[in-house]
C-alpha positions as CSV (number, residue, x, y, z in Angstrom):
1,X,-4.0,1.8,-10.0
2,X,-6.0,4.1,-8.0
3,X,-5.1,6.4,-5.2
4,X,-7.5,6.8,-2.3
5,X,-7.4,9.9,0.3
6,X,-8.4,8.1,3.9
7,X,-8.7,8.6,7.4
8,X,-8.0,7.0,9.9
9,X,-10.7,6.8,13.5
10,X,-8.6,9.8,15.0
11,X,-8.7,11.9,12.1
12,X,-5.3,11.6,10.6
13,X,-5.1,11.9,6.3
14,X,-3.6,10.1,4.4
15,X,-3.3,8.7,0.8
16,X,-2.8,5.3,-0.8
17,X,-2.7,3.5,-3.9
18,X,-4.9,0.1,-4.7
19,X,-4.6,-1.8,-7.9
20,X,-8.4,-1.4,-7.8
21,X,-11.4,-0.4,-5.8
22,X,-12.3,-4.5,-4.9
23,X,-8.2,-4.4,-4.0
24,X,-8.6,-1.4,-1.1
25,X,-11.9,-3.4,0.3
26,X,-10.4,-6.7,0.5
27,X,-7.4,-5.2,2.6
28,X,-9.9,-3.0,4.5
29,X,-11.7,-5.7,5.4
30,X,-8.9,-7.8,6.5
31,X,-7.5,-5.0,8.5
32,X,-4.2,-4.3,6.0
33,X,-4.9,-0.8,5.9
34,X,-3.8,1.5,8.3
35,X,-3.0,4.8,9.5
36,X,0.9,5.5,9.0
37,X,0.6,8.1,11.7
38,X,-1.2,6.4,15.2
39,X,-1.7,2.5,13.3
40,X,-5.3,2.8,13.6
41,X,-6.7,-0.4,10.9
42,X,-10.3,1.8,11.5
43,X,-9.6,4.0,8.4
44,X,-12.4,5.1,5.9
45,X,-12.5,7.2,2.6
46,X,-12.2,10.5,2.6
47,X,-13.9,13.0,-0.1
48,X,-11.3,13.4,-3.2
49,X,-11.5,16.3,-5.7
50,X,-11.1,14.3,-9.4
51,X,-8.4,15.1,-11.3
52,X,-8.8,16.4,-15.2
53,X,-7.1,15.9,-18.0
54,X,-7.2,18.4,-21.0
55,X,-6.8,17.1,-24.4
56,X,-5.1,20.6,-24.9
57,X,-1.1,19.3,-24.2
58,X,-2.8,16.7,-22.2
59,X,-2.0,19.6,-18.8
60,X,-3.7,18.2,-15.7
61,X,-5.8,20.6,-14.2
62,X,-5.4,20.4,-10.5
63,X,-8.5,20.0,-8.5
64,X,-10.1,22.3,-6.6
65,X,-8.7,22.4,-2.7
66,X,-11.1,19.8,-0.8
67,X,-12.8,21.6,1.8
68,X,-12.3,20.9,5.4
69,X,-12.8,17.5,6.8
70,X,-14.8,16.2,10.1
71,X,-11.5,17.2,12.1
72,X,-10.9,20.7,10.9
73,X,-7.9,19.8,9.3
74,X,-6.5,20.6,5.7
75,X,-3.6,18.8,3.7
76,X,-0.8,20.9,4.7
77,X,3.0,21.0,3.1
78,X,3.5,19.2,6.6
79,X,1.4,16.2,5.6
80,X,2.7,16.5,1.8
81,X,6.5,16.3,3.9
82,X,5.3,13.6,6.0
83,X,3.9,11.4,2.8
84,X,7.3,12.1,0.9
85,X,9.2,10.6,3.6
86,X,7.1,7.7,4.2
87,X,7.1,6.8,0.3
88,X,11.2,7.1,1.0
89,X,10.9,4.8,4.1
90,X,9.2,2.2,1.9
91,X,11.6,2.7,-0.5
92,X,14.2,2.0,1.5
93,X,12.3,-0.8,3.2
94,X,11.4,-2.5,-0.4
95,X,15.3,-1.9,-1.7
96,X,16.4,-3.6,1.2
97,X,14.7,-6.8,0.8
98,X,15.8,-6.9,-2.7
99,X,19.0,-6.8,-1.8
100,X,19.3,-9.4,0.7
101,X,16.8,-11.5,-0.1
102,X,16.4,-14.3,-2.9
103,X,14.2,-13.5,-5.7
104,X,12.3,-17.0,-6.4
105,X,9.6,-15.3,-8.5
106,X,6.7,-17.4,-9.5
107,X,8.4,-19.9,-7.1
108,X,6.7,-18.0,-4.2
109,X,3.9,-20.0,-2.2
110,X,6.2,-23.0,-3.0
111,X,9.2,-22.2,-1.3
112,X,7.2,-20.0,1.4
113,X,5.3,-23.3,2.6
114,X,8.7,-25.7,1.9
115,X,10.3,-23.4,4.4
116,X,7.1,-23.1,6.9
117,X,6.9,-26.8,7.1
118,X,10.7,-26.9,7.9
119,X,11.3,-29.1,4.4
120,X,14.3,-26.8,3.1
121,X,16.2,-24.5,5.8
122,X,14.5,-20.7,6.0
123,X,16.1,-17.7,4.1
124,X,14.8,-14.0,3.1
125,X,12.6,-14.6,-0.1
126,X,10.4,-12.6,-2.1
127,X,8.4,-13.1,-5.3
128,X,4.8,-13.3,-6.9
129,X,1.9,-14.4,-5.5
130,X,-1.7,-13.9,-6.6
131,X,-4.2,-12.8,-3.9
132,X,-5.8,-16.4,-3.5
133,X,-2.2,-18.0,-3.0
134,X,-1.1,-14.9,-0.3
135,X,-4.6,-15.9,1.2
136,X,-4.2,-19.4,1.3
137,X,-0.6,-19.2,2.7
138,X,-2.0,-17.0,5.4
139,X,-4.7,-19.3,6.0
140,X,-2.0,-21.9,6.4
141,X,-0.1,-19.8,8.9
142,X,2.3,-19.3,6.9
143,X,4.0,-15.6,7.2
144,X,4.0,-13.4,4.2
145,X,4.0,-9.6,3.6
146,X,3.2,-7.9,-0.1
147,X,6.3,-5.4,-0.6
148,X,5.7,-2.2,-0.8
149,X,4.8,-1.0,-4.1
150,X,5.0,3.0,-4.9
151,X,3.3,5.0,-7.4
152,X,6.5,5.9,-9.1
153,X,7.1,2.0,-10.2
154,X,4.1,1.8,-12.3
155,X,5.0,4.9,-14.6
């Protein structure tokens, strides 16, 4: 996993996470990342301080504040606020579809196109994918969204 700081055209920050760099350019370029704050899908990098690790206890030093960026803004506790309660909005979204939808797992793309092409009566489903079968459904017009996934569920 790796956690990007972006912004978005109008200058709103914001963080993510990507299972990898190649991950956050493929979404880029399709237009799946956006700006929680105004929508905007023109969002960019922003500069990161690194974060180190001591072997000492294995402490994290914390980086060093990131100076200003284009817009004259900082991160804030308002933006800190504003990322806490959209990780709990996801949450809330993602635990909802878990609870009333079906779980077909590797069954995905299968059932997904059955129920596109009107073969077996449509239902909420989730499951796995990989990124060429979510592409290829989408190519097929077939509508699918990746749920939410939040830092917390990969520790």
């Amino acid at each position: 996993m790796i956690r990007y700081n972006l912004r978005c055209e109008k200058g709103h920050a914001f963080e993510s996470w990507f299972q990898s760099s190649a991950a956050y350019e493929s979404q880029e370029k399709r237009k799946l990342v956006s700006c929680p704050s105004c929508g905007s899908v023109k969002v960019e990098r922003a500069i990161m301080a690194p974060q180190v690790v001591s072997k000492k206890g294995r402490e994290v030093a914390a980086p060093a504040p990131a100076a200003a960026d284009k817009a004259g803004s900082e991160s804030t506790p308002l933006l800190m606020a504003q990322e806490r309660e959209l990780r709990a909005k996801l949450k809330e979204l993602r635990d909802h579809i878990v609870k009333n939808a079906d779980n077909v797992g590797e069954r995905f793309p299968t059932e997904a196109r059955k129920m596109h092409y009107g073969d077996i009566e449509h239902r909420p489903i989730y499951g796995e994918a990989s990124p060429d079968e979510a592409r290829s459904l989408l190519e097929e017009g077939v509508e699918v969204s990746p749920l939410p996934v939040l830092p917390e569920d990969r520790n």
